[in-house]
N, C-alpha and C positions, 0 to 999 in steps of 0.2 A: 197763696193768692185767693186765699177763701174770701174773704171780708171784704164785703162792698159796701159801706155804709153811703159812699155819695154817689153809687152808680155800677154799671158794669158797663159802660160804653163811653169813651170821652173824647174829644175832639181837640187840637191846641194847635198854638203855632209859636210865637215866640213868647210866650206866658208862661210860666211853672204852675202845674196844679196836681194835685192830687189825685190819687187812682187806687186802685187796689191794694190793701195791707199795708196803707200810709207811702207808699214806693209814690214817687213825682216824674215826670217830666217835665225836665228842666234846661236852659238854653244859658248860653255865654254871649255876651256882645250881640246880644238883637238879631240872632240868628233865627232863621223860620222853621222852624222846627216842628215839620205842617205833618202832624200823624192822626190817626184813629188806633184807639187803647181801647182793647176789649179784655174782658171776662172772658176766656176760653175753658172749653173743656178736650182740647190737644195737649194730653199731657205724657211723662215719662209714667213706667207701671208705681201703682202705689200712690200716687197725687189724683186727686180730683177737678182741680184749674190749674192754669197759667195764665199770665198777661201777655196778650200779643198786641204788638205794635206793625203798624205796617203806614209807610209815606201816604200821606193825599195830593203831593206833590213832588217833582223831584226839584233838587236842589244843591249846591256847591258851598258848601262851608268855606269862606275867605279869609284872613289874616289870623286874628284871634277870634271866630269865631266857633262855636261847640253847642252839641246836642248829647243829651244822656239821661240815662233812668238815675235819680239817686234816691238813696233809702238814710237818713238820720236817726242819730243814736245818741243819747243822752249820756253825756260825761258821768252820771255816779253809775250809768249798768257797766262800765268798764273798768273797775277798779282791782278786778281780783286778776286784769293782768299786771298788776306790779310796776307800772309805766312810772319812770325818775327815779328810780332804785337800779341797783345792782343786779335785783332778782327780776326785774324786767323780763315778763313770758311771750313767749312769739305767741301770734293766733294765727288761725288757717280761715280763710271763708271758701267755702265752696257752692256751687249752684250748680241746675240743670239748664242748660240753654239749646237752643235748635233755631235753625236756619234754611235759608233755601237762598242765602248770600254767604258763601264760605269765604275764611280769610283771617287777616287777624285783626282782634278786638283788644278792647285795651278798658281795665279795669284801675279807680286810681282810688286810693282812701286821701280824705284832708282831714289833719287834725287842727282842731282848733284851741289848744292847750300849750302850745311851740312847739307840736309834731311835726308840721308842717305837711307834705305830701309824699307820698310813694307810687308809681304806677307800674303796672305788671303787663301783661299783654297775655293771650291765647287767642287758640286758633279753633273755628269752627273748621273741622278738618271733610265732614261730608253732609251734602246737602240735606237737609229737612229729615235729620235723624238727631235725635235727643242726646247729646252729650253731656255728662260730670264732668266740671272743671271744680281745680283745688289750687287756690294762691295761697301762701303761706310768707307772713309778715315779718321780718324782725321789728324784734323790739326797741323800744324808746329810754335807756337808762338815765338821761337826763332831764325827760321834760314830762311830770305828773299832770294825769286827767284831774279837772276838780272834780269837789266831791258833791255837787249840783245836780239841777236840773236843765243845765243848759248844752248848749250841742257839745258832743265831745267828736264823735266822726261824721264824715258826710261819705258814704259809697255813692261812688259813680260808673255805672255800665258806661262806656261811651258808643257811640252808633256814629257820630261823626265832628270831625276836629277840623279847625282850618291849620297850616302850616304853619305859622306862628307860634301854634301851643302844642308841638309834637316834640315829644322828648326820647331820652334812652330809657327804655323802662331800668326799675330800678324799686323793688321791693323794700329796702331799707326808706326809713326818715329821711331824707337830704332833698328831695326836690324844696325849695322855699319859695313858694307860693301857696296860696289859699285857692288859687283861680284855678278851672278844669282844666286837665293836660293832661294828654290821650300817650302812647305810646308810638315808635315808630313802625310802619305801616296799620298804622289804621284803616281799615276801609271807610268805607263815602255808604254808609246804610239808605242813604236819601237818595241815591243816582237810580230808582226806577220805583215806579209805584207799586211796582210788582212784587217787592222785598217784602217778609214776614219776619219778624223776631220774637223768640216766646222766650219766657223766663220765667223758672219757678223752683221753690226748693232752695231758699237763699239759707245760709246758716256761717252765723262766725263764733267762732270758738278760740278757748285757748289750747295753745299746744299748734305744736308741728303734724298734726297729723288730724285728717278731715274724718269725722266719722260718720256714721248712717246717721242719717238726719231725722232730728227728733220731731215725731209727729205728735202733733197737740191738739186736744180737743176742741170742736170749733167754738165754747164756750169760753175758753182758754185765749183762745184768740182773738175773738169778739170783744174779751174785755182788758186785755192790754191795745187793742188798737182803740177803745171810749175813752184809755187815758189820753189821749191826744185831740178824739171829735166823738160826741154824739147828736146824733139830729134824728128829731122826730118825726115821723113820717104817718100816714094813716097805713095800719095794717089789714083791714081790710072795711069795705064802704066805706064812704064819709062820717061825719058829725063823730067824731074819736077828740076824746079827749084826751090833753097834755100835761095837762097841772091845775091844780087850785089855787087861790090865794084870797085880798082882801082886797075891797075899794077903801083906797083911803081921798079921795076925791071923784067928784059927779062924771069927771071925766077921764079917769087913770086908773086900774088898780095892781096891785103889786102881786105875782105870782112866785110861788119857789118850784125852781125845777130840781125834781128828785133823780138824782144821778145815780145809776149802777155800781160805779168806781168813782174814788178821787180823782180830777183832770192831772195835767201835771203841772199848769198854771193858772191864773185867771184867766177867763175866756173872753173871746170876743163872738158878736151873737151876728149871724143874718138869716133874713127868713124869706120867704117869698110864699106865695101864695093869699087865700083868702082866711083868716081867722074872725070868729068871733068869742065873745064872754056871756056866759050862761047863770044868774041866780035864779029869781022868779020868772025873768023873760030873759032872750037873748038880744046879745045889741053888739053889731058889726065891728070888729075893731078897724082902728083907722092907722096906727104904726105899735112896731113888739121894737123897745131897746134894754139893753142890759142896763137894767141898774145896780149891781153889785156883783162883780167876777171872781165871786169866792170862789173857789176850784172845787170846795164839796158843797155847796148848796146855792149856786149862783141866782140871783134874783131880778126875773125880767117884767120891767114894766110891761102893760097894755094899754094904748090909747083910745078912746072912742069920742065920736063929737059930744053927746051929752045923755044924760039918763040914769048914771047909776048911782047906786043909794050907800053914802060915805059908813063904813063898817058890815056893810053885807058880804058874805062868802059869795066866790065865785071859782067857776070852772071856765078853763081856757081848753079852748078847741078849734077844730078846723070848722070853715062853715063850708059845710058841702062841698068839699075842693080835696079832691082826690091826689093832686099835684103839690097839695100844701107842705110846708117845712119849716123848721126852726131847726137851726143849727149851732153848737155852739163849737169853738174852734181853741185850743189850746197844743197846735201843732209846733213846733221848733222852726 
């Protein structure tokens, strides 16, 4: 839970967004799923963050309604488990989790390749003490991950499930559905504002057996979570620039943003804040849109009402807006 590219504080309610090391909070059926996600540094020994969650409101999950953290994984990172073969390997995921709501939780994988679902359960067994949990999956010998970039699993922590979508847990492939579905006794994470849940130290692997969890450089992980988002921010005072490019009209010109990593698809762009475009003077931009979402060198228009001089180099920056952003999005 190093990696904060869009924040270390987030706010939601029945919207999915984004949070720390690409992990989402995400809802079923228009549930309100009304929390604050932070950036913590309450951690187990050996870690430096976790993501804590805690309710802004309480609240009762009804029929098919769900709340849950889930983390997406790209069908071709899962191919050395052998899934549609004979040789089919179990994996294990384990995490560190902690509470000061004990009870049982219920973790589900969905595959999206005709794995279909399996959900497990565990128990935070004493209050606001850091527990290792280890679920261990059987394998899938009939239905192969592709060999893409598109989702191949979706992990779901669940925090709370309405009645409707509570099953026998069941670690094998058989549940058929795509939809969240929690295990029987889940607890209700949202019945007091008071609840805390931290989570950090996630790791799936293959094989039956969970090992010390490989700790990676934060460069390491800075730049497999850019395959997904990067966004520019100023790093320190304003007028920081973001890229170069050309005017090819008095009123547009085309910039290439230089990326760290390949995304892992075409992006989509939003920005907010104030920008302007610098050659011999600067002049205010008025809207940034993506015009070309190549994954390695995506190329984002800049609009301004009038001024600039067709075939002049320019520099794209923030104008004095400490707040300013471009972002660019090639999430699953």
């Amino acid at each position: 839970m190093k990696v904060a590219q869009r924040g270390t504080s987030f706010s939601t309610g029945s919207s999915t967004i984004y949070t720390l090391d690409r992990f989402q909070s995400a809802t079923g059926s228009s549930f309100n799923f009304d929390l604050t996600l932070t950036q913590s540094t309450d951690t187990p020994t050996g870690f430096s963050n976790s993501l804590k969650i805690s309710p802004d409101s309480t609240q009762t999950p009804s029929s098919g309604q769900n709340g849950a953290i889930r983390y997406n994984i790209e069908a071709q990172d899962l191919q050395s488990l052998g899934y549609g073969s004979s040789d089919a390997k179990k994996m294990t995921l384990s995490f560190y989790v902690k509470s000061n709501k004990t009870g049982t939780y219920s973790v589900q994988l969905i595959g999206y390749d005709g794995q279909n679902s399996c959900v497990a359960t565990y128990t935070i067994a004493a209050s606001n003490t850091w527990e290792r949990k280890t679920i261990t999956i059987d394998p899938d010998t009939s239905n192969a991950f592709a060999n893409d970039n598109t989702l191949g699993i979706l992990i779901a922590w669940h925090l709370a499930c309405g009645p409707d979508d509570i099953v026998s847990p069941n670690t094998s492939w058989g549940v058929a559905t795509t939809g969240f579905r929690a295990g029987t006794g889940q607890v209700n994470f949202m019945d007091a504002t008071a609840n805390e849940w931290y989570l950090t130290g996630v790791q799936l692997e293959v094989g039956d057996t969970a090992t010390d969890f490989e700790h990676r450089s934060f460069g390491d992980e800075l730049g497999k979570c850019q395959r997904y988002l990067y966004r520019w921010t100023p790093i320190s005072g304003n007028y920081n620039f973001y890229s170069t490019g050309y005017v090819y009209q008095t009123t547009a010109a085309n910039v290439v943003a230089q990326l760290p990593v390949e995304m892992r698809a075409a992006a989509t762009l939003t920005s907010g804040g104030s920008f302007r475009l610098c050659a011999a003077a600067c002049t205010n931009v008025s809207s940034l849109v993506l015009s070309r979402g190549n994954p390695k060198t995506p190329s984002i228009e800049a609009h301004v009402a009038s001024g600039l001089t067709t075939g002049q180099a320019v520099g794209l920056g923030d104008n004095n807006d400490a707040n300013a952003y471009i972002q660019l999005d090639a999430e699953l």
